[in-house]
N, C-alpha and C positions, 0 to 999 in steps of 0.2 A: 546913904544914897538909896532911897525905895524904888520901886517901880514906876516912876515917874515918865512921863510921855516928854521927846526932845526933838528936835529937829536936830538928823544928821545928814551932814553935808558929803553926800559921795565922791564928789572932788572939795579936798577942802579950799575954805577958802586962803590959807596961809600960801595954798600952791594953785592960786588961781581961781578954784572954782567959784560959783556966784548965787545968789539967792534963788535961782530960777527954778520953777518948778520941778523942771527933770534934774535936778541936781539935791533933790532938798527928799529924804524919807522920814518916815516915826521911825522913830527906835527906842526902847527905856534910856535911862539916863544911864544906868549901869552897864549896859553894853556900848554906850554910843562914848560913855569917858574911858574905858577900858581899852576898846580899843588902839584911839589914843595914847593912855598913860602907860598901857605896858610897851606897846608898839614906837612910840613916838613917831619920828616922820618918816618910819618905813613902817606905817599901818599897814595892813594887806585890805585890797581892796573888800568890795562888800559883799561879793558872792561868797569870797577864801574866807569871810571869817562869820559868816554867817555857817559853813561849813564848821569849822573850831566850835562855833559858841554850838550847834547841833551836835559833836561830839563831847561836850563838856558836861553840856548836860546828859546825855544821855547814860555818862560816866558819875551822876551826880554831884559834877565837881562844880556847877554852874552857880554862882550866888547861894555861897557856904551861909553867911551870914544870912540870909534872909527868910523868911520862914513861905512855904507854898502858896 
């Protein structure tokens, strides 16, 4: 999974939320399935984990695998 550009849905849609603009940001695909895959349906929302992923990196724990 590279850097790839995704459409992430800030309410999802499994709980609702809908294609609509204010509902839909970019995200890489690596942040946007992460969230998800470790989270499942208690992701934290998009402020609290844009927080995490700014601590993650900062810690250069952010995308081990990937190179800068």
């Amino acid at each position: 999974m590279g850097r790839e550009v995704t459409a992430e849905h800030l309410k999802a849609r499994m709980d609702g939320g809908g294609d609509a603009h204010e509902n839909v940001v970019a995200a890489c695909r690596y942040c946007n399935h992460q969230r998800h895959a470790r989270f499942g349906p208690n992701a934290p929302d998009p402020s609290t984990y844009g927080f995490y992923v700014l601590l993650m990196l900062a810690a250069g724990l952010w995308m081990p695998d990937q190179s800068p």
